[in-house]
Residue, then its C-alpha position, 0 to 999 in steps of 0.5 A: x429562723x430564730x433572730x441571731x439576738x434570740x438565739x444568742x439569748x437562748x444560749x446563754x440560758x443553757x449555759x447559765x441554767x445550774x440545770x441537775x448540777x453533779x459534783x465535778x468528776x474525779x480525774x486522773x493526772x495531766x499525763x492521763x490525757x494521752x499527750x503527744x510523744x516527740x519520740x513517737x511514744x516509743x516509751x520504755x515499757x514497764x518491767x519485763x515484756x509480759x506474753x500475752x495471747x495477742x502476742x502470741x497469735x501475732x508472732x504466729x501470724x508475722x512467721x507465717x505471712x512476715x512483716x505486717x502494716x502499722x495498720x494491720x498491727x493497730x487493728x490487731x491489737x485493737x479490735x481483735x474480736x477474742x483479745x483486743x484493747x477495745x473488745x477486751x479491756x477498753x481502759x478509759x477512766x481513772x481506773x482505766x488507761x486513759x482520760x477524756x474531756x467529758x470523764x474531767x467535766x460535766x461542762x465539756x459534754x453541756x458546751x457540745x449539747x449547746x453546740x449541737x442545739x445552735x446548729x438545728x436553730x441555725x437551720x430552721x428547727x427541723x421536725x426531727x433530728x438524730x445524733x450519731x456518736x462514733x465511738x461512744x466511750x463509756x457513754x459519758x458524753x451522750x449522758x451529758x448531752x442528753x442532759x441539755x437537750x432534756x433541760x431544753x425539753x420546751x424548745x425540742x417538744x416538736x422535734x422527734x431526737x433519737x441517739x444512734x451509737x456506733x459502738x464495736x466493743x460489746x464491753x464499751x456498749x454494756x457501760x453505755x446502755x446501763x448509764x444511758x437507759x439504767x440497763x434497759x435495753x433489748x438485744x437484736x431488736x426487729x430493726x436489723x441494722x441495730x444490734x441492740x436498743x433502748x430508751x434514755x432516761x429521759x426517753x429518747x430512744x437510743x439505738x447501737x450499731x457496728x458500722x456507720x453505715x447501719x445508721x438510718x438516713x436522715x437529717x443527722x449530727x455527727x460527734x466523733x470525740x476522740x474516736x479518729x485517733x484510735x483508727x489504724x494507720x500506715x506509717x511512711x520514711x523517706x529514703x535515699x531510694x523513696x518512699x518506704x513504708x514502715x512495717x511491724x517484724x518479729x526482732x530476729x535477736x529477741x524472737x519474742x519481741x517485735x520491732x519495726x522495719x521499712x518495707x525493701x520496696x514501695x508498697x501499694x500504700x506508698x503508691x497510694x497514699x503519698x501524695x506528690x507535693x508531701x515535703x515531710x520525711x516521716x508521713x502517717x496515713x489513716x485511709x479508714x479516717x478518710x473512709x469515714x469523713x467521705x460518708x459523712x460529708x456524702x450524708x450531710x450533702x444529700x440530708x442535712x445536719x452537721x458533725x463534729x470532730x473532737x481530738x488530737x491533730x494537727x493540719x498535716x505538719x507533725x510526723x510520728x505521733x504514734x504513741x501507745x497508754x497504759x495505766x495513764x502513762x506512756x507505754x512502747x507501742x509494740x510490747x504487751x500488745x492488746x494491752x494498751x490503747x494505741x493512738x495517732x494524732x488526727x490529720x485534720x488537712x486529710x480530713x479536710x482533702x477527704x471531704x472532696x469538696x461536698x462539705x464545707x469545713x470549719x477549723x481545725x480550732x485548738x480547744x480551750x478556744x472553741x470553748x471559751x467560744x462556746x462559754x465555758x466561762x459563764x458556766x464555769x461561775x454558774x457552778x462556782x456560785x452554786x458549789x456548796x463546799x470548798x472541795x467541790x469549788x477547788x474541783x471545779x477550777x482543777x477541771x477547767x485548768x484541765x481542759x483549758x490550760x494550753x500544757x494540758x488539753x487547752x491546745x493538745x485537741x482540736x475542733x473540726x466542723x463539717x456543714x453544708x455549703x448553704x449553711x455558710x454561702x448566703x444563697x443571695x451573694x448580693x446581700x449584705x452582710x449587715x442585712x438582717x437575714x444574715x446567716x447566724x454565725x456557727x457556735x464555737x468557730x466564733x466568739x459568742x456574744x452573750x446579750 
């Protein structure tokens, strides 16, 4: 294993190296970053309620079978095969819906890849490793990661690094493919469980998937940034008769219009979601959520690796963060809908539940302090020096207060680690701590040292 000093020398290396500097990206205004609303995002929709062909199927659905889960109603209007946001529209950017932390700076996607690279030191350099993305976005993140693995190129020349991308909206994975491998990509591929494959700019293969569970097995870290808030989830009101679950009907005054109601009784989800000791009055569950860290933390147990979790949350104190954005602005969760993206904020203490014990989990930690951890400073004086103009230098503080500022994203997202055991528990519980074979500590969860 690489000395903690090395290692720390390492580190500062990356982060200091100007590497192929870009111009900081444009962004939108500080509402684009999705905040949280006190009154669930129940915001007044723009102008008259439009009818879109989503709302339409809906009202024929919900006269058919009635009400529907807060659930049901998300994965409607998200993932609709003919008319949902993601596989329809998917507006992440300035000309879209919504911003996100890589689109603000390319810094964010360097401190992950450094992130990421720390980890495989920390366990010994592994012959080979994948990086899985849940939920890629336009593909941002990854080409930001890629750039640090390939600056590092020296360092990963005996490793074989492949990306996998689980990615379910043909639009999203369209971006994704022309600005990881230029578009040169090749569509029903011989390896079945990939849709489609490529080969990066700097050539590490790259692969697509719809399920995660089409991902090869194999010594893996995980990134899912912004991906947990998207997923369905049911929605709870305590009552003077029990739990009732929240459920989305047609508004019998306005038939074209959709409300929300509580179910008359307990539900199958109540029974099963509601834990006993729950002290809040107004719960949200993401079942799906729990599905997927389960598969993670089950993949880390038996092959190794890490992932990292990257978004709003909080540790099972907030109530209805149910909120929906559209043209960067706060828009009513049931109108037009399939026209805005719909989101939650992440419990990361179900997260935490979920992982039944076979992971160890670090955080959830706000960002602007996982960064700063990661050294976001350095990096950011490393680019102010070698900015050549005052708009690029302006843009860069612009960017950094964006994603530090506590008002903006500095405390609005959460990092969320999942590791072996073994990566944290000395085998050894005698030794001690000052030995040198200690094990280094996990970058970001700590401040960095830089020697």
């Amino acid at each position: 294993m690489v000395p903690l000093a090395a290692r720390r020398a390492l580190l500062a290396a990356a982060l200091g190296s100007a590497g192929r500097r870009r111009l900081p990206r444009h962004h939108a205004p500080a509402a684009a970053s999705r905040p949280a609303s006190s009154t669930g995002g129940r915001a007044e929709a723009e102008g008259p309620s439009r009818d879109t062909a989503m709302l339409r199927h809906l009202l024929l659905k919900l006269r058919a079978t009635g009400p529907v889960t807060v659930a049901e109603y998300m994965r409607e209007a998200l993932t609709n095969p003919g008319q949902g946001y993601y596989t329809r529209r998917g507006g992440i950017g300035e000309s879209g819906d919504f911003v996100t932390s890589p689109e603000i700076s390319q810094v964010f996607g360097e401190l992950i890849g450094i992130w990421y690279i720390s980890e495989w030191i920390a366990t010994g350099k592994p012959k080979a490793f994948q990086l899985v993305e849940l939920g890629p976005g336009r593909g941002t993140l990854t080409d930001d990661i890629l750039r640090v693995f390939n600056q590092l190129a020296s360092l990963l020349s005996k490793c074989d690094v492949s990306i996998h991308l689980v990615e379910v909206s043909p639009k999203l994975s369209e971006t994704q493919a022309l600005m990881l491998t230029g578009g040169k990509v090749q569509s029903n591929p011989e390896d079945k469980s990939a849709y489609m494959k490529g080969i990066s700019k700097t050539g590490i293969p790259i692969f697509w998937y719809r399920d995660i569970q089409d991902v090869p097995p194999g010594y893996s870290f995980y990134l899912a940034h912004e991906f947990f808030d998207a997923l369905p989830i049911h929605k709870f009101q305590r009552t003077e008769k029990g739990w009732r679950e929240v459920l989305v009907d047609i508004d019998p005054e306005v038939p074209d219009q959709l409300r929300f109601v509580l179910s008359p009784s307990s539900t199958p989800a109540t029974e099963n979601f509601i834990q006993p000791e729950e002290r809040r009055d107004h719960v949200e569950v993401c079942p799906e959520a729990g599905v997927i860290i389960q598969r993670l933390a089950c993949r880390i147990e038996k092959d190794g690796g890490a992932a990292l979790v990257a978004d709003y949350g909080h540790d099972g104190t907030k109530t209805d963060t149910f909120r929906g954005f559209r043209n960067h602005k706060l828009h009513d969760v049931l109108s037009a809908p399939g026209t805005a993206d719909l989101t939650a904020d992440v419990d990361f203490s179900y997260l935490r539940k979920m992982t039944q014990g076979r992971t160890a989990t670090l955080g959830p930690i706000k960002q602007r302090e996982f960064l700063k951890n990661m050294g976001i400073d350095l990096r950011l004086q490393v680019l102010l020096q070698n900015s050549c103009d005052s708009a690029t230098h302006q843009q860069l503080l612009h960017s950094y207060d964006m994603l530090m500022n506590p008002e903006k994203m500095g405390d609005c997202f959460n990092f969320f680690a999942l590791l072996p055991h073994h990566r944290l528990e000395h085998p050894d519980k005698k030794r001690k701590p000052e030995s040198k074979s200690a094990l280094p500590p996990v970058a970001g969860f700590g401040e960095l040292l830089v020697q």
